[in-house]
Every structure is written in C-alpha cells, then in structure tokens.
C-alpha positions in Angstrom: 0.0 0.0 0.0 2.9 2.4 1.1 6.4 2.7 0.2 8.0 1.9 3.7 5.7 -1.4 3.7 7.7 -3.2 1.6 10.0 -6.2 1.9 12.8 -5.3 3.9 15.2 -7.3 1.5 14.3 -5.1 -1.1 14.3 -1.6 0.7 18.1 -3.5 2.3 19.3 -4.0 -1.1 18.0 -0.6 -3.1 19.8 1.6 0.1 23.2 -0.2 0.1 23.8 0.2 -4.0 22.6 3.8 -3.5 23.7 5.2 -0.7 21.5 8.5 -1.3 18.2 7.0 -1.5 16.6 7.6 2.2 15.6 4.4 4.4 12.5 3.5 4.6 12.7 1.3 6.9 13.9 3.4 9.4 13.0 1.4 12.9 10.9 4.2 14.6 8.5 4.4 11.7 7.7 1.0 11.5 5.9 0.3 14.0 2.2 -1.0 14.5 1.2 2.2 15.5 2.2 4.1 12.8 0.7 1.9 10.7 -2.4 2.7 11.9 -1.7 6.5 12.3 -0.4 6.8 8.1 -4.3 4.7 7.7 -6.1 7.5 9.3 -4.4 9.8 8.0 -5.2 8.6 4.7 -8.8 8.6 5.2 -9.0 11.8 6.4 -7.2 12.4 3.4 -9.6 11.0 0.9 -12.6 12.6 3.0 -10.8 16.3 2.8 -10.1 15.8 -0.6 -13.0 13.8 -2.2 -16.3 15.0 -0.4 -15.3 18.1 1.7 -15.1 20.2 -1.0 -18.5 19.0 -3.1 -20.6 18.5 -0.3 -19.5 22.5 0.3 -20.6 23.8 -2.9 -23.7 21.6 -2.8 -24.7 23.7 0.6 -23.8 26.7 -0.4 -25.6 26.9 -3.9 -28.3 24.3 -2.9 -27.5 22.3 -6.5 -25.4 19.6 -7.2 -23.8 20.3 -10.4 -21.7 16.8 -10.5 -23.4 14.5 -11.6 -25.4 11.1 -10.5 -22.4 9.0 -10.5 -20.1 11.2 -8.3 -23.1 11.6 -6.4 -22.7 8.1 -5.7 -18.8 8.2 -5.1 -19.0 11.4 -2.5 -21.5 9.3 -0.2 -20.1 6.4 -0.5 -16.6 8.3 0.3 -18.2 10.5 2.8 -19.3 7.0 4.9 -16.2 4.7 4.5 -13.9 7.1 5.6 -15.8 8.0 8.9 -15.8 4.6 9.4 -12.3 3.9 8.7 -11.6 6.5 10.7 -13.5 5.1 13.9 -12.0 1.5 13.5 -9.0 2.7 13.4 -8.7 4.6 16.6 -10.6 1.6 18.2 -7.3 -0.6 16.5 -4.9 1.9 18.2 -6.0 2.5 21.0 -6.5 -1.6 21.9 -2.9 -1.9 20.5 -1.5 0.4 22.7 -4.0 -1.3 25.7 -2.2 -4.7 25.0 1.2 -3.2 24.5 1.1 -1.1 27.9 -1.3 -3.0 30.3 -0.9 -6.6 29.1 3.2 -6.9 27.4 3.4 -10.0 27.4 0.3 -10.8 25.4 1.2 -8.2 22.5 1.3 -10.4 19.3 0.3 -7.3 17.0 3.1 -8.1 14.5 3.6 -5.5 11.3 2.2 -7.9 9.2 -1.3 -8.1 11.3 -1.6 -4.9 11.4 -1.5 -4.3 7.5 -3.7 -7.4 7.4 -6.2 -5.1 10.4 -6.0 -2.5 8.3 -7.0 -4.2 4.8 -9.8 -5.9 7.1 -11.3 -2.5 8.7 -11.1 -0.8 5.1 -13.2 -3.7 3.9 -15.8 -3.4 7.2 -16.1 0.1 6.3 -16.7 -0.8 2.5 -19.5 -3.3 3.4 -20.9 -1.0 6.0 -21.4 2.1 3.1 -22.5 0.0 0.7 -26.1 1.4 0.8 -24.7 4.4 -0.2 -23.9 2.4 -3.6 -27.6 1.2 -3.8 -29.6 4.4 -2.9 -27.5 7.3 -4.4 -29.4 9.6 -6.7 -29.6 12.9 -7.9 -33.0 14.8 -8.3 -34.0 18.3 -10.3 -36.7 19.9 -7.7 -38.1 23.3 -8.8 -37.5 26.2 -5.6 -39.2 29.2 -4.9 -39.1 31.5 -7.9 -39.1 28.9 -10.3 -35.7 28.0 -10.1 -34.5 24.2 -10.9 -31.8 22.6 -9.0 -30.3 19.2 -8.9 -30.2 17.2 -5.7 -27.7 14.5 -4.5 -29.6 12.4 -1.8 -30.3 9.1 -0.8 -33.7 7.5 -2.0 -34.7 4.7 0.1 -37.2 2.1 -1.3 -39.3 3.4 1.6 -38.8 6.8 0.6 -36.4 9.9 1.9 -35.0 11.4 5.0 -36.8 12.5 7.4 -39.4 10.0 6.2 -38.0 7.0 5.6 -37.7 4.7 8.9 -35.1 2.6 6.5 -32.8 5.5 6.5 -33.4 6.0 10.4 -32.5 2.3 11.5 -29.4 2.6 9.5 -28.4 6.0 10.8 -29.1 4.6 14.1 -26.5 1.2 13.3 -24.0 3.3 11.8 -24.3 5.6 15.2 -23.7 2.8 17.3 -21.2 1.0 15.1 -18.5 4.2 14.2 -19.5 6.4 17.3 -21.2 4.9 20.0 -19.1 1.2 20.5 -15.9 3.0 19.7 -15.7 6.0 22.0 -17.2 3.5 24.5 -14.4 1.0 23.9 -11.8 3.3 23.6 -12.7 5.2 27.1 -12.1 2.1 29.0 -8.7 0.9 27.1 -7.3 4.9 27.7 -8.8 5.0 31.3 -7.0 1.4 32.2 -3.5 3.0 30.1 -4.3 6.3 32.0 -4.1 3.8 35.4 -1.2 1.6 34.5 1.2 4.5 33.6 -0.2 7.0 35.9 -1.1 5.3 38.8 1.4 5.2 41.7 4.6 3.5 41.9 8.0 4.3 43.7 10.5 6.3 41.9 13.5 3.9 43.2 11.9 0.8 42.0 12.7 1.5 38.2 15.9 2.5 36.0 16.2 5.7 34.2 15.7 3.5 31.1 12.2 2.3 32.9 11.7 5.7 33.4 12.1 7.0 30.0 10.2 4.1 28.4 6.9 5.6 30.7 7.2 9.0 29.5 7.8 8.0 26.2 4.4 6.0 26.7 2.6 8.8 28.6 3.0 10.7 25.3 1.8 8.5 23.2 -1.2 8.1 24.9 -1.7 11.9 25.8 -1.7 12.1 22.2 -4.4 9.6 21.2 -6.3 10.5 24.3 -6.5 14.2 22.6 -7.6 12.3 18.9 -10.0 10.4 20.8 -11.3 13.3 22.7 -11.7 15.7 19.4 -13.2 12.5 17.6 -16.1 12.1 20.2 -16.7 16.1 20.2 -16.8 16.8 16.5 -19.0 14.1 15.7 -22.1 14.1 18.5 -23.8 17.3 17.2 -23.9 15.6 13.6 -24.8 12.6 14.8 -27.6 13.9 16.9 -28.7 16.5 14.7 -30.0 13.2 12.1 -31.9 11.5 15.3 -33.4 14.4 16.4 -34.7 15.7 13.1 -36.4 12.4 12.5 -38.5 12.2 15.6 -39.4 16.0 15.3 -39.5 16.9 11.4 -40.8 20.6 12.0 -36.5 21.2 12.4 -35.9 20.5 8.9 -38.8 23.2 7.4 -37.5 25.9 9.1 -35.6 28.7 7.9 -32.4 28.5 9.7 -31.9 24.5 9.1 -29.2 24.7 6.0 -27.5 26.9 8.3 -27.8 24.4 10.9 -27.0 21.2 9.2 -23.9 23.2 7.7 -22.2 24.5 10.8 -22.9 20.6 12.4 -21.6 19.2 9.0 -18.2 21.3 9.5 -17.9 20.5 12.7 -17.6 16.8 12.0 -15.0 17.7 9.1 -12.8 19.8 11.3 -11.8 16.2 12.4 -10.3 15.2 9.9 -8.4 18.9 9.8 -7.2 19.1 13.2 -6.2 15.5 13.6 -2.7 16.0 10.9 -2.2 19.4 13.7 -2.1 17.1 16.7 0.1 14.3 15.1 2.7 17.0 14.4 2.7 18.4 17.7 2.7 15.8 19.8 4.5 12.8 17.8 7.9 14.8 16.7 9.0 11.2 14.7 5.7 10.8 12.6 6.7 14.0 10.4 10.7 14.1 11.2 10.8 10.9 9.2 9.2 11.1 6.1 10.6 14.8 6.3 13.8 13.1 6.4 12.7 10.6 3.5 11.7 13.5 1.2 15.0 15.0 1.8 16.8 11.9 1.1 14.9 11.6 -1.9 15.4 14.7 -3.3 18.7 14.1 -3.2 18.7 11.2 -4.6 16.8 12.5 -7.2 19.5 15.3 -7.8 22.5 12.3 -8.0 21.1 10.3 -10.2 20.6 13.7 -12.8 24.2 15.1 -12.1 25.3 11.2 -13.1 23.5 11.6 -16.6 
C-alpha cells in the first residue's frame, strides 16, 4: 500500500547500492502504531479531498452540479472514511491497551496490522454499501421557479426524514463508528491512563524504565487528545440526524441549511485538526518522512548530475 511497507530485503538492497536514496525502513517508523496512524491519515485524506469540497458547494448553492455518479462516489466516500476512521482509533487505541497493560500478550506483529487495516477498510466498504444502492440525484423546482439538482439518498421506503429505513441505519452506523468506539476506547485509555499513571515508587525503576513511561505517557496523551476531538466533532452531527427524525418541523425551518452546515463542518474539522495534533505531539511521525523527502530529493539530484 505504502512505500515503507515493503520487503525489507528489497528496501536493504536498493539503500546499500545507493547510498543516497533515504531508508524506509527506518526502525521508529515501523511500528504498528504508525501503521495505523499513516491509515487514518489517509482517510481523512480521501474525505478532505473527495467529499469536503463537493458537499460544500452543494450547501452553499443548494444544487449539485456533479453529476449522479459522483453523487454516488461522494456518499459512499463520505461513509467509509468516517468509518475507517473510527475502527482505526478503536485498533490503536487496543494496540497500545495490549502493549502497555498486558506486554506479554502483545502479538500485533507489522504484518497483522496491515492485514487489520485491509480488514477494517473492507468493514467500512460493506458498511457504506447502501450508499452504492440508494444514491441519486433529483431536479426539484425552488421558490421563484428556479430548478436545482439534488444529490440524496432515495430509500425504497422513501427519503429522509421519512424513511424509517434510512433512520434504522443512521441509528447502526451511530452505534457502530461512534457509540461502540468511543465506548471501547474510554475504558482501554482509562486502564492505560491507570497503569502509567497510577502510583509507583521512583526507586523501584531504572532511568531506562523511566524513560520508556514517559515516552508512553506521550503517546497516549496524544491519542487521548484524537479520541477526545473525535467524540466532540461528531455528537452534534450525529444527533442533529436522530433528532430531526422524531421532530421533522427542524428541517422546514428557515435556519436549518444553516444548521446542518455548521454541524456538517464540525464533523469535518476532524479530519483537519487531527494532521495538527500528530505534528505536535509525535515529533517522529513527520521528522521521518521529512527526512525521507530529503533523502529523496537528493537522490533525485545524484542520479541527474550522473547523466
């Protein structure tokens, strides 16, 4: 999937014939967690770049101007990134459980973890799959005689706020990339949050013991913050769906584009704020492949001076 995940024989032999090229392989980046971390950062990638941008214009001018099929690819982007997203924090943050609270029954080798993160890519995939099914695009005609094209969902039991179809699965995917997650996640950070924290005599560990905790503690700070940011960005938009179906007078007023737009950017300032964190608080996820591009540009320059 990513350059540093491949054979280390490979990555051995390309860095010793050229001594310019930058290691991939470089120890501190290869670990589970990073693994995880380059996977959520690709989905909040693919969400910033894919449906951020559409779904913007589409509230602002109240007309989809893309087209049915990307209408189809934007939901379904918009649903199997949220829930990549979510199963990967809950896949952190129970790597980290098992790696701090239980040692010596951490198994998570590199190659599970790329075969977790094929695995949660394809849960997401299934679980967005209605977006497949149900995405259309509609011309409705709006005060003044105006026609604009909608991109919605259209349920064979009709449309939201309506359709009790779309409500059950708004409620599963609530429960299954909000709900279960935070849930799981506060009690694997609140045990961490226990085991490092709790008390224990300075003399009884070595500075190396020592440093190993705080290295730890920052880790966790750091994915206690995601976690935290994840949970808050995502109730109002979560809620605002439940609550407009059991009172449907919300969604004929006035003020509720405005509404739905300001929860709607809420949600997405998740997947903005979470690249802001990793680069404050984990100094090796960007000094690396800072390092890498460097190495590679000069690689890059070698191999033209040598032509």
């Amino acid at each position: 999937m990513f350059p540093h995940l491949r054979g280390d024989r490979l990555e051995n032999h390309s860095q010793d014939s050229n001594p310019d090229l930058p290691n991939t392989t470089h120890r501190r980046m290869r670990t589970v967690t990073n693994y995880f971390l380059v996977n959520l950062s690709v989905a909040d990638l693919l969400i910033s770049l894919l449906n951020c941008v559409f779904n913007f214009i589409f509230m602002i001018n109240s007309d989809w101007p893309f087209g049915a099929l990307y209408c189809t690819v934007n939901n379904f982007i918009s649903y199997i990134t949220v829930a990549a997203s979510a199963f990967t924090l809950v896949a952190i943050s129970m790597d980290r459980y098992m790696a701090i609270v239980r040692p010596l029954h951490h198994s998570l080798s590199r190659g599970r973890a790329i075969v977790a993160t094929i695995f949660i890519w394809l849960a997401s995939g299934l679980l967005a799959t209605p977006c497949l099914l149900y995405s259309d695009t509609m011309t409705k005609r709006y005060i003044g005689g105006q026609m604009r094209v909608v991109c919605y969902m259209k349920w064979p039991d009709g449309t939201y706020p309506t359709s009790m179809t779309e409500y059950m699965y708004n409620v599963v995917f609530l429960a299954l990339t909000y709900l279960v997650p935070v849930t799981v996640m506060a009690v694997c950070y609140s045990l961490m949050g226990r085991e490092l924290w709790g008390n224990r005599s300075i003399g009884e560990l070595t500075q190396r013991q020592l440093d190993a905790i705080k290295s730890k503690r920052k880790v966790v700070r750091m994915f206690i913050l995601v976690v935290c940011i994840f949970a808050l960005c995502w109730l109002p938009y979560h809620g605002f769906f439940i609550y407009a179906y059991h009172n449907n007078d919300v969604t004929r007023t006035s003020y509720v584009q405005h509404m739905y737009l300001t929860f709607y950017w809420f949600a997405m300032a998740n997947a903005m704020v979470n690249p802001a964190i990793y680069y404050w608080m984990n100094v090796s996820y960007t000094t690396h492949p800072l390092r890498w591009l460097r190495g590679l540009t000069r690689y890059s320059r070698s191999r033209l001076d040598c032509r």
